[in-house]
N, C-alpha and C positions, 0 to 999 in steps of 0.2 A: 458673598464674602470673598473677600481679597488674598491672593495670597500674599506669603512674605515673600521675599528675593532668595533664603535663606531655605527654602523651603523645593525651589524647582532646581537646584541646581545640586548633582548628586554629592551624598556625603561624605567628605573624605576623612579618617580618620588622622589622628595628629601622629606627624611619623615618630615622634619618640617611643607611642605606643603599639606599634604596628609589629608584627614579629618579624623579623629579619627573613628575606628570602632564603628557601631550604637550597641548600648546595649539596651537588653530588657528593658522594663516599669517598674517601680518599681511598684510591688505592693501595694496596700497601706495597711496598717500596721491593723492587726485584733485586736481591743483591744475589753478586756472582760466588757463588762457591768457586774454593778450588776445585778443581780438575786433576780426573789421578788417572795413570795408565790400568789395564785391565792387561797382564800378561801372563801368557801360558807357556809353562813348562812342561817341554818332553820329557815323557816317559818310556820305560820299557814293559811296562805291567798290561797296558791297555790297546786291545788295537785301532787301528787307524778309523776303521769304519765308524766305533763305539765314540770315538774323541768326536768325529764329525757330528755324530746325533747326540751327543749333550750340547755340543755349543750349540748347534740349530734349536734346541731344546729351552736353552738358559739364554740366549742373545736374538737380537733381532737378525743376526746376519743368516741371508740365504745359505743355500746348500755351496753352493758355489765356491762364497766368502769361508765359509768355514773350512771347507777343503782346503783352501789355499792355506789360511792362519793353522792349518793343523801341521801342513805339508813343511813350512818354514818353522815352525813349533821342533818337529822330525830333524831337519837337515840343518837348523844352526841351534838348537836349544831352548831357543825361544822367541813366542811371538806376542805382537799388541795383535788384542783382542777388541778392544774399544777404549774409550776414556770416557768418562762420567764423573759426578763428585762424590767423594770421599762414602758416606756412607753406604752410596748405590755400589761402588769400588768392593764393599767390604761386602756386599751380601753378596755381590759375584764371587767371592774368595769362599766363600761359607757354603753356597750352594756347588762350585764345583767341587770343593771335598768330600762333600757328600756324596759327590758320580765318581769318588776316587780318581779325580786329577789336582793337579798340583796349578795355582796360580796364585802371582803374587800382584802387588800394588805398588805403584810408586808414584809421586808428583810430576805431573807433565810441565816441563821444562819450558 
């Protein structure tokens, strides 16, 4: 028996019914938060050493960094701490009043 032409030649389906190639997931879309300062105010309640071990405590900054933003904190009233957006901002304000220091927020300019 013979074959048909229709028969050796692989079968392709009709592209109208073919499912559409799968495409990667869209990623979803990185939008910029604002940016707010993280700034600490001197006080006279607490000492110098306790300021340095909440910041290293609540912040990524080394012992170093902290010393220093405590030191300028001390001699002009106040220092930037870090900047981040808006809500991380606010839970830095939340959790230093908890260690009983005073910081506030604002918009980075």
């Amino acid at each position: 028996m013979g074959k048909d032409k229709d028969e050796s030649k692989p079968q392709v389906g009709n592209p109208s019914t073919q499912a559409p190639p799968k495409k990667a997931p869209a990623r979803p879309r990185r939008r910029n938060l604002p940016r707010f300062k993280v700034l600490l105010h001197n006080d006279d309640h607490n000492t110098m050493e306790y300021v340095v071990r909440v910041i290293q405590k609540l912040t990524p900054l080394s012992k170093e960094e902290a010393v220093l933003r405590m030191r300028e904190a001390h001699e002009t009233g106040v220092s930037l701490l870090l900047v981040t957006h808006k809500e991380r901002a606010e839970l830095y304000v939340e959790q230093f009043a908890s260690c009983g220091l005073t910081t506030t927020i604002e918009p980075e300019s």
